[in-house]
N, C-alpha and C positions, 0 to 999 in steps of 0.2 A: 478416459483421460483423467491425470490428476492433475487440478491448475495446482500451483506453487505460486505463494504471492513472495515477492521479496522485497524489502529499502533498501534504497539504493543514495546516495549524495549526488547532485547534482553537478556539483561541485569535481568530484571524479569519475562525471560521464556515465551514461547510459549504459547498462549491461547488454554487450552486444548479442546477447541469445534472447533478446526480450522477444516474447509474442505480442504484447499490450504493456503500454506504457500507458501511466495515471500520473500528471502533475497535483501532487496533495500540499502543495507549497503552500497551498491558503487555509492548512485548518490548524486548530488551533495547537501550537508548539512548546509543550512542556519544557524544553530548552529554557525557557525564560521564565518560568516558574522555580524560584530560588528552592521550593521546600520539594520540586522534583526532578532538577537540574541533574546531582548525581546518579539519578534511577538512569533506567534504559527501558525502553518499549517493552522486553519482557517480563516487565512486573506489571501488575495487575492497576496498583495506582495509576501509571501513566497511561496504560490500554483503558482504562477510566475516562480518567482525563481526556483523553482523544474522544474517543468513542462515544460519549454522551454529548460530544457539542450539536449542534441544529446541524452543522457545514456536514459535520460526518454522517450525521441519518440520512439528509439528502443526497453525499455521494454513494453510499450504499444500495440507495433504495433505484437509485441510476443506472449502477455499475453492475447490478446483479442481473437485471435481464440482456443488458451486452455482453455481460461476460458468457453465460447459458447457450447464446446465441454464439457464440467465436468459439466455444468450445464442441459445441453440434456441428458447424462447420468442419473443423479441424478434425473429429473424431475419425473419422472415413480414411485417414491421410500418413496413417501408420504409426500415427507421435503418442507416447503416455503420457507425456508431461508438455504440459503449457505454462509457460514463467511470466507472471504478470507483475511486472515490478513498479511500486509506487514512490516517484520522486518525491525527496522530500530536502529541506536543508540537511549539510553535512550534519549537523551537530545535533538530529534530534533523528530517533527511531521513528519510522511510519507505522501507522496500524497493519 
């Protein structure tokens, strides 16, 4: 199985093909960083940004044996792809 993580806004509802949903509403939001407001998630500053705060190592270090786990489950059940989409506010890409 290949998980697929996607961002999603909140704001226009949850993607109804989710297998796993992750509220990331609480980490820290480039959005409101003026010198990274115009970037997007797919540059390296703002996956930066994200990714070194405290909140993010602790949700990773969380999310990766449940995910492992929902993924060995599922594998038996015929599916390739598992979409684990992480809410976040509209206005800012999630990790």
């Amino acid at each position: 199985m290949v998980p697929r993580i996607v961002s999603f806004g909140f704001k226009y509802g949850v993607p109804v093909d989710a297998d796993l949903v992750f509220d990331v509403r609480y980490l820290p939001n480039p959005h409101f960083v003026p010198e990274l407001k115009p970037h997007t998630g797919l540059e390296q500053e703002v996956q930066d940004y994200v990714l070194k705060s405290p909140e993010a190592a602790r949700l990773l270090a969380d999310v990766e044996p449940s995910s492992a786990a929902h993924a060995s489950a599922t594998s038996g059940k015929g599916r390739r792809i598992s979409r684990s989409p992480w809410g976040a506010p509209a206005a800012s890409i999630a990790p």
